[in-house]
One Martini backbone bead per residue (centre of mass of N, CA, C, O) as a GRO file, in nm:
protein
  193
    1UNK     BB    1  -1.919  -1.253   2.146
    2UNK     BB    2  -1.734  -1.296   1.844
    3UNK     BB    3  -1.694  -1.500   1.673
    4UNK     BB    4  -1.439  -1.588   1.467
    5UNK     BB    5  -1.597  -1.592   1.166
    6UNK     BB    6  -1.656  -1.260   1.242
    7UNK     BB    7  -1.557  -0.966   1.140
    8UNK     BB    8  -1.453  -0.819   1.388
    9UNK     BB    9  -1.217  -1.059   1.459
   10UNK     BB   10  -1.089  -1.018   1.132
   11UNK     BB   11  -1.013  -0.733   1.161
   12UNK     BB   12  -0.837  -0.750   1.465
   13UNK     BB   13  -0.623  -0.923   1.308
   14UNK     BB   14  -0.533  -0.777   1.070
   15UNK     BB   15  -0.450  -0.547   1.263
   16UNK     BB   16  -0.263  -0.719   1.464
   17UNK     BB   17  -0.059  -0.858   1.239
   18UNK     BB   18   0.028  -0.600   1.034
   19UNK     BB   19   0.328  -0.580   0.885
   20UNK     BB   20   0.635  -0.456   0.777
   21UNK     BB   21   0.774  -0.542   0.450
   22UNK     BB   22   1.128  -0.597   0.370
   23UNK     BB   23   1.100  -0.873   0.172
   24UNK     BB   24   1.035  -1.001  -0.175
   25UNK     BB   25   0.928  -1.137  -0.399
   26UNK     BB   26   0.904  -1.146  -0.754
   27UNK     BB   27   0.538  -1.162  -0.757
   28UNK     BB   28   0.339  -0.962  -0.877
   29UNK     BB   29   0.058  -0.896  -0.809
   30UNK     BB   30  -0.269  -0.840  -0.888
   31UNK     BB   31  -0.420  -0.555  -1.022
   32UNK     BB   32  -0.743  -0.638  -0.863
   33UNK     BB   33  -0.607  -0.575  -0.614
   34UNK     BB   34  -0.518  -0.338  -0.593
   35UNK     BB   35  -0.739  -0.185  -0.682
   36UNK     BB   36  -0.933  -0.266  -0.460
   37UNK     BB   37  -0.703  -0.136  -0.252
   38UNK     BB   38  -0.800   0.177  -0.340
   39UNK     BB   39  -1.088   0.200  -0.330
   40UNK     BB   40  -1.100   0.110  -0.022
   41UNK     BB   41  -0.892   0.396   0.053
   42UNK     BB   42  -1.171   0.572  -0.071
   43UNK     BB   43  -1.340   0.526   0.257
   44UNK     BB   44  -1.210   0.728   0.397
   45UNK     BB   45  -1.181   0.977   0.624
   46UNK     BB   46  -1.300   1.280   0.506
   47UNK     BB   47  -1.339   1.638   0.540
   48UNK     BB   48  -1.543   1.753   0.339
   49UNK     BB   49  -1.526   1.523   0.081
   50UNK     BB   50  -1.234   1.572  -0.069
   51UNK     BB   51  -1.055   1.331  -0.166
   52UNK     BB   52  -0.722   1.393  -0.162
   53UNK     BB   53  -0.631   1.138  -0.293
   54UNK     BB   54  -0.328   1.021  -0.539
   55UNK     BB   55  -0.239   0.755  -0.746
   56UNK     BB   56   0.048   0.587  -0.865
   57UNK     BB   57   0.100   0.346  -1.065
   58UNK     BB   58   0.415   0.195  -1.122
   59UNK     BB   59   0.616   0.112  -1.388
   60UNK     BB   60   0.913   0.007  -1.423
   61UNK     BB   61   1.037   0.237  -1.557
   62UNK     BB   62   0.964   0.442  -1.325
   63UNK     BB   63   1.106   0.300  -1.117
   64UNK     BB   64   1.367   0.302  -1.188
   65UNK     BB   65   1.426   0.623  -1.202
   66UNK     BB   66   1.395   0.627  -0.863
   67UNK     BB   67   1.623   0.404  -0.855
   68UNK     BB   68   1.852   0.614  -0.978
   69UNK     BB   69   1.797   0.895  -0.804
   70UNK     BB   70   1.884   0.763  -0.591
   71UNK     BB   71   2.160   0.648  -0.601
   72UNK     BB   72   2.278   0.927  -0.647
   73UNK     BB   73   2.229   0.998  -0.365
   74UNK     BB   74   2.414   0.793  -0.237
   75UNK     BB   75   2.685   0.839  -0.419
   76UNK     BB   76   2.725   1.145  -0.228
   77UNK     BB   77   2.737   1.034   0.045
   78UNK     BB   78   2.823   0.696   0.037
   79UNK     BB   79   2.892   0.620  -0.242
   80UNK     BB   80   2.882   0.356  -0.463
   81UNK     BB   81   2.853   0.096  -0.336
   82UNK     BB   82   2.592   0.177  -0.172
   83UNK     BB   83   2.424   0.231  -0.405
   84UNK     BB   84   2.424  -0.062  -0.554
   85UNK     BB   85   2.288  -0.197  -0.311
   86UNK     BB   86   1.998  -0.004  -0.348
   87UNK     BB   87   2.008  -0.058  -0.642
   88UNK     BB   88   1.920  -0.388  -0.599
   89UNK     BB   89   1.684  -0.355  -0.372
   90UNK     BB   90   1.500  -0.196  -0.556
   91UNK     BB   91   1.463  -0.345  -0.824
   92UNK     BB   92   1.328  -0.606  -0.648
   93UNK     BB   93   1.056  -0.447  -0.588
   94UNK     BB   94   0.769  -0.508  -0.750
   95UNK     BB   95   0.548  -0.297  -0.602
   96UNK     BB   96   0.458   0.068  -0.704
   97UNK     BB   97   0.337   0.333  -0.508
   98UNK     BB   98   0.227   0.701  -0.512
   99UNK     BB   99   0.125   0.873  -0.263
  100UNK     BB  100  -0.089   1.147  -0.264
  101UNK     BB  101  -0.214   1.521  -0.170
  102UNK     BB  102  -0.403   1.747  -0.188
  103UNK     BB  103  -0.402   2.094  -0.142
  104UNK     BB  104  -0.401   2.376   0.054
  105UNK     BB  105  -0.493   2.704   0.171
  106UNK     BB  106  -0.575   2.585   0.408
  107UNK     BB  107  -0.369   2.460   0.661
  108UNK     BB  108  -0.601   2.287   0.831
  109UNK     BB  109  -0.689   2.139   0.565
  110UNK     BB  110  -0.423   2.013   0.504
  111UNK     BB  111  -0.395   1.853   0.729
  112UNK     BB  112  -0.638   1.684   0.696
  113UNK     BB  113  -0.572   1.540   0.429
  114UNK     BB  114  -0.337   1.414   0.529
  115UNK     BB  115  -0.495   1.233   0.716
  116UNK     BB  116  -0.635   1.121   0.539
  117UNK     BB  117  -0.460   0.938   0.375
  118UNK     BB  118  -0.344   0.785   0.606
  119UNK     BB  119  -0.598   0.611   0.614
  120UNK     BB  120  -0.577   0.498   0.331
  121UNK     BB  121  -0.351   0.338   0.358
  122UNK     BB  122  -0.443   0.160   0.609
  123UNK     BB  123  -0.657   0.042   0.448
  124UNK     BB  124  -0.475  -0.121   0.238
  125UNK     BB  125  -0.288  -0.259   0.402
  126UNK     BB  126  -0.535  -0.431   0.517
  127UNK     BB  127  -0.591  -0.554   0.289
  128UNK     BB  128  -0.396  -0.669   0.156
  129UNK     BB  129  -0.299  -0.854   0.383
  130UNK     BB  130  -0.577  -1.015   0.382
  131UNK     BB  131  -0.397  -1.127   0.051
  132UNK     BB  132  -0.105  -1.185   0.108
  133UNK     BB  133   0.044  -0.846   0.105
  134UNK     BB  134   0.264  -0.638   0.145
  135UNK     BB  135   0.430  -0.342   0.304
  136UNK     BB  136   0.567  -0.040   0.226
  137UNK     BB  137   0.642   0.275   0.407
  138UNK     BB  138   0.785   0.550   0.240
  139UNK     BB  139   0.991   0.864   0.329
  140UNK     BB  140   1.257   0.935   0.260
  141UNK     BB  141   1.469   1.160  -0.004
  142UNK     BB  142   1.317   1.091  -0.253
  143UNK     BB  143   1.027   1.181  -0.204
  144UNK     BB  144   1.133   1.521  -0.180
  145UNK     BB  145   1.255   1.536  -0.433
  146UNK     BB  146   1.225   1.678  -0.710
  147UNK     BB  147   1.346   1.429  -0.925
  148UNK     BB  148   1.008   1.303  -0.852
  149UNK     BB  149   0.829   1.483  -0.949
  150UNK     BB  150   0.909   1.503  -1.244
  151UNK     BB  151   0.883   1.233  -1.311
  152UNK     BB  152   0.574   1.254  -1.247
  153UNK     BB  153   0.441   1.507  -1.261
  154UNK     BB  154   0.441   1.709  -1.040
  155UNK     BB  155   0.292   2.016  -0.832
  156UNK     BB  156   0.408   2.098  -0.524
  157UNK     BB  157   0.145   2.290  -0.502
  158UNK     BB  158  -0.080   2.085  -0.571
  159UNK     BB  159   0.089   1.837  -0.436
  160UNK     BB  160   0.180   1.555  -0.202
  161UNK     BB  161   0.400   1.343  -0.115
  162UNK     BB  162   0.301   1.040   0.125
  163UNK     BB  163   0.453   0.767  -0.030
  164UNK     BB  164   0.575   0.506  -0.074
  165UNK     BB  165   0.478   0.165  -0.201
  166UNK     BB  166   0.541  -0.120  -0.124
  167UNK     BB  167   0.475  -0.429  -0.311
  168UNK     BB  168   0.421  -0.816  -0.192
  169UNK     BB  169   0.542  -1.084  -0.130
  170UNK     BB  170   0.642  -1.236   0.146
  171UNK     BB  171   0.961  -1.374   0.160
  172UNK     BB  172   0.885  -1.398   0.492
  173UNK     BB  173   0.741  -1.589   0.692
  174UNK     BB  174   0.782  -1.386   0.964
  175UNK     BB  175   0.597  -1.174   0.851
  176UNK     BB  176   0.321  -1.316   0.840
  177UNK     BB  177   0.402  -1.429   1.207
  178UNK     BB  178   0.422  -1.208   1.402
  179UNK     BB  179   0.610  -1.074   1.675
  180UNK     BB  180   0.401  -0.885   1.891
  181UNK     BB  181   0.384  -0.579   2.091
  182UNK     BB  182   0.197  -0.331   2.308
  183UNK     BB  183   0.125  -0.123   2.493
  184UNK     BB  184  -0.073  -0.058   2.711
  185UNK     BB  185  -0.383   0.100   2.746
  186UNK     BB  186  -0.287   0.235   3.072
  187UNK     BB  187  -0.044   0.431   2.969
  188UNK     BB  188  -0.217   0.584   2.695
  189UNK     BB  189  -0.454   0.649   2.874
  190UNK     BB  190  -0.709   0.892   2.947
  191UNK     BB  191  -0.998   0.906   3.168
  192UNK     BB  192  -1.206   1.193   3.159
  193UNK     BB  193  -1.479   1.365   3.336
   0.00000   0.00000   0.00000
C-alpha cells in the first residue's frame, strides 16, 4: 500500500476531490499555471497520435462578446430581466478557455477525436484543482451557436467546440471540501469470464 506522500495516493485524492466550481473570485490565476495545465492536456490518450484538441485562452474583450451573444440569447426566451443576470454572472468569471476538437472525415475517427479531448479537458481540470483552481465546464447553447463560432473565427466543418471551461480560485470554501459519494463500484460493473 502507497504511503500517503507517493505520488498513487496524491493522484487518487485529486480525483476523488475534484468538483465543478461554480463561483469564483475575482483573482485570475496566473498564465504559466494555466499553460502548464495545457500542455499537460496534450498528454491525453489520443488514437493514431491525431492530436485533435485546440486551445483558445479569451481575454476579456472576447469574452465579454460571449457574454453578450448569450445574453441576447436568453433575453429572447426570457426576457431582459432573466438576461441580465446571466450577463452579471458571466461577466464576473475570471478565466476563460474554449476547447474544440479538429473534425474528421471519417465518423469513427471523429467519434475518437471527440472522446480524446475530453480526456484531455480532465487532464486540464485534475491539474488545476491540484493548484486550488477550480474550473467549470459549460456546453449550454452559447456553445452550439454561430454567432460563437463568428466571434472565435472557427469553420465549424473543420473544428467542433467541445465546452468553454471557466476557471478561478473558487469563491466557496465547501467547493475545495466537497462532500461526495459515487455508487459502489459492485452496482456498475460486471466481471465477465
Amino acid at each position: 500500500m502507497p504511503e500517503p506522500d507517493q505520488p498513487a495516493t496524491l493522484i487518487a485524492e485529486v480525483i476523488r476531490s475534484r468538483r465543478t466550481t461554480n463561483q469564483f473570485l475575482d483573482e485570475v490565476p496566473p498564465n504559466e499555471v494555466i499553460l502548464k495545465g495545457l500542455e499537460l492536456a496534450c498528454w491525453a490518450p489520443n488514437h493514431k497520435l491525431t492530436e485533435p484538441w485546440r486551445f483558445y485562452l479569451l481575454g476579456r474583450e472576447t469574452s465579454q462578446r460571449i457574454v453578450e451573444l448569450n445574453a441576447e440569447m436568453i433575453a429572447t426566451k426570457k426576457g431582459p430581466e432573466a438576461a441580465q443576470k446571466k450577463r452579471e454572472k458571466w461577466s464576473s468569471i475570471p478565466g476563460w478557455l474554449v476547447v474544440t476538437y479538429q473534425r474528421a472525415n471519417d465518423e469513427l475517427r471523429d467519434k475518437e477525436n471527440y472522446a480524446a479531448v475530453c480526456c484531455g479537458i480532465q487532464n486540464l481540470s485534475l491539474f488545476l484543482w491540484s493548484e486550488g483552481i477550480g474550473m467549470k465546464w459549460t456546453t449550454g447553447p452559447v456553445t452550439q451557436c454561430e454567432g460563437t463560432y463568428e466571434i472565435l473565427k472557427l469553420n465549424r466543418e473543420q473544428e467542433e467546440i467541445v465546452g468553454v471551461m471557466w476557471y478561478g480560485y473558487p469563491a466557496n470554501s465547501k467547493e475545495m471540501a466537497p462532500k461526495a459519494s459515487r455508487k459502489p463500484l459492485s452496482e456498475i460493473m460486471k466481471q465477465l469470464p
